[in-house]
N, C-alpha and C positions, 0 to 999 in steps of 0.2 A: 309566499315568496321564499325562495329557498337564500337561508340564513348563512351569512360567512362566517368561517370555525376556523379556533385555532386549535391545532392538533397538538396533546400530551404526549410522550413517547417515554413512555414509565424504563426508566433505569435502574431501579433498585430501592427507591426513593419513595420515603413512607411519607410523603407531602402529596401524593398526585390529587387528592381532593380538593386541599388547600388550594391548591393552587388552579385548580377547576373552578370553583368556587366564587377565587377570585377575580376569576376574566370573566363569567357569569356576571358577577356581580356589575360589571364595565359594562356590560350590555353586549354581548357579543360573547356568543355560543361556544363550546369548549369540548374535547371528549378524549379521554386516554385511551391510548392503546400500548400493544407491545413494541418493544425495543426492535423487533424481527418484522414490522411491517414493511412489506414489499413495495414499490412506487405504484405497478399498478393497484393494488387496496388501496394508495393513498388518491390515486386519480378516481377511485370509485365513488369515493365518500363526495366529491364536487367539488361545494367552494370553499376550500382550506385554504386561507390567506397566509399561513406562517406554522412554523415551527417549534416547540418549546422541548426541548432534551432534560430530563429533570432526573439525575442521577443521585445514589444513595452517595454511601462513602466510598470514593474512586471509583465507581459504577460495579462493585465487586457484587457477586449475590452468590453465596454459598463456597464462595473461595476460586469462581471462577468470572473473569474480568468479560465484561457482556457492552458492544455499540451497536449502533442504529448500523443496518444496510449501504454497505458504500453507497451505492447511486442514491438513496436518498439523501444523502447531504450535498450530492449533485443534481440534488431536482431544478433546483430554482426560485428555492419559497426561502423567505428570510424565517432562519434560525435563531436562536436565542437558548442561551446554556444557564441552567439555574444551575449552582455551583452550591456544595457543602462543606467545603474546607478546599480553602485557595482559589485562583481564576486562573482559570485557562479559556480562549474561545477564538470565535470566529466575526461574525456580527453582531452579537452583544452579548452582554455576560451579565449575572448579579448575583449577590449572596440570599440564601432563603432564610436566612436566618433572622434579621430584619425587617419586619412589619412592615413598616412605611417603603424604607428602599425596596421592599420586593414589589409595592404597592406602585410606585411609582416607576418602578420598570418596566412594569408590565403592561400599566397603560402607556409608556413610552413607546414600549417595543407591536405593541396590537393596535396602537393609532398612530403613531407618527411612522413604522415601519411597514407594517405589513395594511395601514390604508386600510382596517377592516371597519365596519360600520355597527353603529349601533343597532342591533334589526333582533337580538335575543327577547322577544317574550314570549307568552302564554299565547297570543292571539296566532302568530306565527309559528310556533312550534305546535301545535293542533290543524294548523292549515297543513304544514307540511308534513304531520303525520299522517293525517287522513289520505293524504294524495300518495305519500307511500304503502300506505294500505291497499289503498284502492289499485296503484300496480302491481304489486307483491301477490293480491289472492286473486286479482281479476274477477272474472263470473263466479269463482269456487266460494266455496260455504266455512265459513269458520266456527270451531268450537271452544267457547269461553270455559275455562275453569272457574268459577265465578264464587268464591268463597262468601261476599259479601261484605270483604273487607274494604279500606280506601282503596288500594290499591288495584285491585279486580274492579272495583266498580267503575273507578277510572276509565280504566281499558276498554268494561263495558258501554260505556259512555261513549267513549270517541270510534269504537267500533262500531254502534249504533246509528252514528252519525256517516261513518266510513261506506258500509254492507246495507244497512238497515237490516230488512228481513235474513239476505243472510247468513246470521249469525244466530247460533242456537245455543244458549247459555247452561249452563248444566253445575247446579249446586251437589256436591255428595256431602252428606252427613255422613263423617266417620268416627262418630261418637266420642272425637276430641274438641267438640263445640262449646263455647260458652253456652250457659243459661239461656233460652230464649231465641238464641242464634238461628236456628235455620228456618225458626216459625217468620222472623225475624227480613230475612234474606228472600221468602215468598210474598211476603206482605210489600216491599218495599219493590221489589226487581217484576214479580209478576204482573200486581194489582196494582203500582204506580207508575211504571217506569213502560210496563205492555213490553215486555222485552222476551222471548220465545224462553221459557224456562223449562228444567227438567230436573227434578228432583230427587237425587239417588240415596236410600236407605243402605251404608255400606256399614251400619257399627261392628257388626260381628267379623264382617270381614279384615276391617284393619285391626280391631282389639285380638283377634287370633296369630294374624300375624307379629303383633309386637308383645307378645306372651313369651314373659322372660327373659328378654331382652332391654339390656339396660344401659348399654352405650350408648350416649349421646348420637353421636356420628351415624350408629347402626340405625338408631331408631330413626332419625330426620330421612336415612338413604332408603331404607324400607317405608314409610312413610309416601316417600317421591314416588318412587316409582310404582309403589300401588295405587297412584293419584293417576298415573299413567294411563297403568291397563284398564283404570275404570272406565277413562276417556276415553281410548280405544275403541273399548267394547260399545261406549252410548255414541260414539261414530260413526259405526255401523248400521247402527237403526236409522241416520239419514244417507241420505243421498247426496253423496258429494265432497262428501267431509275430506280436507285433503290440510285444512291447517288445524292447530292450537294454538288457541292466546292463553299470557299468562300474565298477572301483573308484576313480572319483576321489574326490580328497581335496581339500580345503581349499588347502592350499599349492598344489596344481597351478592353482587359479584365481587364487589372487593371482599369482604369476609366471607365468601365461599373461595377465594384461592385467585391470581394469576399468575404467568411467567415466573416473573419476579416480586412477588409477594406472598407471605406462605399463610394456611390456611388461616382463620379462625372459627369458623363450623360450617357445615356445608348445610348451605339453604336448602330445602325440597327440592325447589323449582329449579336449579341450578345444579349442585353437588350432586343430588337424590336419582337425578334424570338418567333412563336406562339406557345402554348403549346400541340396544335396537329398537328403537323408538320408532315408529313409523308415519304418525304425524309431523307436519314440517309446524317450526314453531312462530309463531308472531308474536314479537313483541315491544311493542310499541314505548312506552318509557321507561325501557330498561337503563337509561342515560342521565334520568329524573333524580335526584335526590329526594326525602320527604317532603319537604315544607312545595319543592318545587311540584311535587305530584298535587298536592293539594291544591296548589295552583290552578294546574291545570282542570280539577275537578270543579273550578269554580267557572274557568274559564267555559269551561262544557255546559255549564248549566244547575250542575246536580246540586241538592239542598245544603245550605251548611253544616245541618247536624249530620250528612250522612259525610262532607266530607272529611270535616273537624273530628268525627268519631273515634274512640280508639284504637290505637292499632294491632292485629293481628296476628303474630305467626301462622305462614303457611301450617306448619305442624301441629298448630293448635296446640292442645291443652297436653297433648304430645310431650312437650319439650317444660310445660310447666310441674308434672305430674313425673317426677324426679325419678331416674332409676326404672327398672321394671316395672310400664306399667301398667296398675291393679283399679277396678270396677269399682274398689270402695274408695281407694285414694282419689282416684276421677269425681264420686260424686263430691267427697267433701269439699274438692278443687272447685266444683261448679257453684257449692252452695256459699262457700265463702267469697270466692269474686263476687258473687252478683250481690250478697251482701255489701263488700265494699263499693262497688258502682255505685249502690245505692246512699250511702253514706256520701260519697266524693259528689256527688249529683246536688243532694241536699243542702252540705255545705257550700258550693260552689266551686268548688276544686275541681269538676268536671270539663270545666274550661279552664283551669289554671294552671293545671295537672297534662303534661304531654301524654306519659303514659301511666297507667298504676295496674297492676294485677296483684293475685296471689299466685304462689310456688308452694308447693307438698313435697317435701323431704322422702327419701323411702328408708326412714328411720323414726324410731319412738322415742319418747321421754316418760319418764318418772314422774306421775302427779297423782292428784285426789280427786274422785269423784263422787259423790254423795258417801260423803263419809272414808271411804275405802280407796284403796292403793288402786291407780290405772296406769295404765300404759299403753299412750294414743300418740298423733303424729301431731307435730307442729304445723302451723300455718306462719309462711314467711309472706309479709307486706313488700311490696317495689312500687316506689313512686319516683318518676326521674322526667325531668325536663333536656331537649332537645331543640336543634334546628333543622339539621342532616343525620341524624340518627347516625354521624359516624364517632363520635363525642356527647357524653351524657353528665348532666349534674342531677343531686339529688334536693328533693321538695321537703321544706322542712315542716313538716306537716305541726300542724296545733295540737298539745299534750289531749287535750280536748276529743277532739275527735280521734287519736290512735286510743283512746281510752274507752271511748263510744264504739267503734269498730270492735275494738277486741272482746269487751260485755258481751255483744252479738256474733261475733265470731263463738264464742265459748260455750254459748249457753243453745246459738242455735244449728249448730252442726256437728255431724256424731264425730265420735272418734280424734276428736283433734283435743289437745288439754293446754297449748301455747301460743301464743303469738308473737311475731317477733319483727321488727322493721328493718329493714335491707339499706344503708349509707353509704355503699361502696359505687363507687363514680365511674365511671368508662370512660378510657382505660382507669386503674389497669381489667375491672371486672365488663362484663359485655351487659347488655339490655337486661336482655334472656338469661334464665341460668345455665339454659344447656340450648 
């Protein structure tokens, strides 16, 4: 059944999650867009019940004063103005500043105004994806990027359900994979799931091109877009190929940039993407927050552990392997996570724990090694609990076990002489270090 939405219309306004989130939470579906959307985009999107205008301070963004589309506030859908300092409005108004009164204006203004219905789940929003699916590629053939992460397997999942056959899944190892990873991603997507898979050996090709290269930004956007031409080019070998899926989400577009919101790293799948891209793209819960993508992972069918697992970066081990990066700082990167995985499993922190990795600095320290002076890389510990991965706290891990970890961190991978625990919360630090 196709779900009634209340439309965000992002002003400037560093709440538009929150405030997503919280009509989510009401049971009735939510989605931002820009302040520039046209009436017909609005008539496109179906059943928009209402209005929400959610402006920063005086709706200014970068010193230049920004409103909605005259005629859209002559559509004829009830409006509602979240206000940050002062009221001004039309059909209703409220401060965001206030928890509860934003709480309860908003279920005032999305059930007593705009008559919308309870109808946002998981069961529902998988019906309606698949049917969108199903018109968007028609007979044509789609190709999954399918990293193996929650996210991608998601996609893979309800496009399985969408296409069936279809659909041609295609893992590249680009030699920024965790330990185990892509043995990992055949065992599970081939031999259990019987999902058409294609396995690309690309390690030289992306380790060549990010040689030397040490910007953040540089590395994630060369990254994207040789995730591209690989797809491309294993598109060709079928017949038909005329889309890509991709598992983005929600968070990756607001910290990759919009209108009025300015960057904080540009995701692969988003920022990274080339501008003559030739594949049309599908992406089915690019609108999902985390906890909600998991959701739907269950909703689908797929195992717990695959979809409780942890989470991913597109860029992989890319963005963990700090600075330019080097063959040696990758393996110590591989052999120290999967050590800690292995510790966080044992204790039980493997479920208790949202996310944890290790980060490789492309810097030394001063220590001893049998006896004598060395000069090797640290290893930085991240463990941090979420709900929407747009806000993170940190896990205060047992002296215990960062004691355990780090013995085996020390003794059993080269080149490293330190360890060291990451406490910095998002904001103001992000997930990722880079």
């Amino acid at each position: 059944m196709k779900q009634d939405m209340i439309l965000i219309l992002d002003l400037g306004s560093e709440e538009n999650t929150r405030i997503a989130r919280a009509i989510r939470d009401l049971g009735v579906y939510s989605e931002i867009y820009p302040h520039d959307i046209t009436v017909a985009e609005i008539k496109k999107l179906g059943n928009v019940k209402g209005i929400i205008l959610n402006g920063g301070r005086n709706n200014v963004v970068d010193g230049v004063a920004i409103d909605i589309v005259r005629e859209v506030a002559g559509i004829g859908l009830p409006i509602l103005t979240v206000r940050h300092e002062g009221i001004t409005h039309r059909d209703m108004e409220c401060f965001s500043g206030d928890d509860d009164n934003l709480a309860k204006e908003l279920e005032a203004f999305v059930f007593g105004v705009c008559a919308a219905e309870k109808n946002w789940n998981m069961r529902n929003f998988v019906h309606d994806q698949v049917e969108l699916v199903k018109r968007e590629v028609g007979d044509g053939r789609v190709l999954l990027a399918l990293s193996g992460g929650v996210d991608s397997s998601v996609v893979a999942a309800l496009l399985l359900r969408a296409i069936g056959e279809r659909l041609e899944c295609v893992h590249v190892n680009h030699g920024l994979m965790r330990k185990g990873e892509s043995e990992q991603v055949v065992e599970v997507f081939r031999n259990q799931m019987k999902a058409n898979l294609a396995c690309v050996d690309a390690r030289e090709r992306f380790l060549s091109k990010l040689e030397n290269i040490s910007d953040p930004e540089q590395k994630r956007k060369i990254i994207g877009a040789e995730f591209i031409r690989v797809f491309e080019e294993e598109a060709e070998k079928f017949s038909g190929i005329e889309y890509l899926a991709q598992g983005t989400i929600y968070p990756d577009i607001v910290e990759s940039g919009t209108k009025t919101a300015k960057i904080v790293k540009s995701h692969h799948n988003v920022g990274g993407l080339p501008a003559d891209m030739k594949l049309k793209l599908v992406e089915p819960i690019k609108q999902l927050f985390k906890d909600e993508v998991r959701a739907c992972g269950l909703e689908l069918g797929l195992p717990r552990g695959m979809v409780f697992r942890q989470p991913f970066p597109g860029p992989g081990l890319g963005v963990r392997c700090l600075g330019a990066v080097t063959v040696e700082r990758l393996e110590a990167l591989r052999e120290s996570d999967a050590i800690l995985r292995e510790e966080f499993e044992t204790a039980g922190y493997d479920t208790r724990v949202w996310q944890y990795f290790t980060v490789i600095p492309d810097f030394k320290s001063v220590g001893i090694r049998d006896g004598a002076r060395s000069f090797e890389y640290p290893v930085i510990i991240r463990a941090v609990n979420t709900v929407d991965a747009m806000t993170a706290t940190i896990e205060k891990l047992p002296w215990e076990l960062l004691e355990r970890i780090t013995d085996r961190i020390l003794s059993e991978v080269e080149r490293v002489n330190r360890v060291l625990y990451d406490i910095s919360p998002k904001p103001p630090a992000t997930i990722e270090w880079e």
